[in-house]
N, C-alpha and C positions, 0 to 999 in steps of 0.2 A: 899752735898756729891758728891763723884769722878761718873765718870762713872765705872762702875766693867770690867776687863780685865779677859780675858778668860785665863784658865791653858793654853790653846795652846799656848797663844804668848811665855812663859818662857819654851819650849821644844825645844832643840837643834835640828838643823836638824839633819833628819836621826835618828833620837831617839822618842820612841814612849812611851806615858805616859800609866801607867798601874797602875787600882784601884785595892788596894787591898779587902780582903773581907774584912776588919773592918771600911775600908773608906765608902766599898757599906754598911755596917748595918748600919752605922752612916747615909749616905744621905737619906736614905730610911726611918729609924728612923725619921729622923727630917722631910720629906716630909707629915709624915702618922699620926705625934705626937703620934707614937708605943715607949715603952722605946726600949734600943738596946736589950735586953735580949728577948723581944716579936718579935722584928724582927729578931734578930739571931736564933731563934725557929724555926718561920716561913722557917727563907731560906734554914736550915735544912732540914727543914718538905718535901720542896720544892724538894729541891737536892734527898732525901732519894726516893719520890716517883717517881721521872722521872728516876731513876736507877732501881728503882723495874719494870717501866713500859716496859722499854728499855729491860730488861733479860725476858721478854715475849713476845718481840717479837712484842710491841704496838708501834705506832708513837706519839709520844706528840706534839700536836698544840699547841701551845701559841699565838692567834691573834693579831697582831700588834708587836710579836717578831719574831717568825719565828718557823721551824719544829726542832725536833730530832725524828734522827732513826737508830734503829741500820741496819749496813750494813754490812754482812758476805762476805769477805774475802778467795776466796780455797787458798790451799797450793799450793806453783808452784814453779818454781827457777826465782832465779833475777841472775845480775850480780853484785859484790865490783867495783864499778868505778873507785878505785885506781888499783889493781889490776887485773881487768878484770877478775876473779875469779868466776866460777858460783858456787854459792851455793843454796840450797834448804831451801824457806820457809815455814814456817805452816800457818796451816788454822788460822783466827783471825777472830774477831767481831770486827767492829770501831764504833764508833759513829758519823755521820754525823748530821750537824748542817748546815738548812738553812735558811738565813734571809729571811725575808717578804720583798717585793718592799720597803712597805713605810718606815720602817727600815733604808736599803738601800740609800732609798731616800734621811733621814735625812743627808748622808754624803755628799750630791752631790750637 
């Protein structure tokens, strides 16, 4: 058999590859031998509870991937950069997502 070639080399520059979710249930499936319908559960389960955690105001570790937290936002004015226009914005919640070093690392 060949050696295996990485999806990267077939990515055009300046184009960046994106899994979608039925690619992640499949890898995950086949890494875990979960059917996809146990690991699509799962990821739900997953997603449902880090949103429930996040609207209370909790930080979710995941070790070896990294943090979310939600991050309150005041209302203030910015300016339209096309039009140099100040206009006024509202208060918002974001989500902030930080990787872990080794994470990180992986890419480096």
């Amino acid at each position: 058999m060949g050696q295996a070639i990485s999806v990267a080399h077939f990515i055009p520059l300046g184009r960046t590859a994106e899994m979608t979710r039925t690619e992640l249930v499949n890898a995950v499936a086949a890494r875990t031998s979960q059917s996809g319908t146990q690991t699509s559960n799962f990821l739900d389960a997953l997603i449902e509870e880090i949103k429930d955690r996040l609207r209370k105001g909790e930080e979710i570790t995941i070790h070896g991937l990294g943090k979310f937290k939600a991050q309150h936002k005041a209302a203030g004015t910015a300016r339209n950069p096309r039009t140099g226009e100040t206009i006024q914005t509202s208060a918002q919640t974001k989500v902030k997502f930080s990787a872990y070093k080794a994470l990180r690392d992986t890419l480096n």
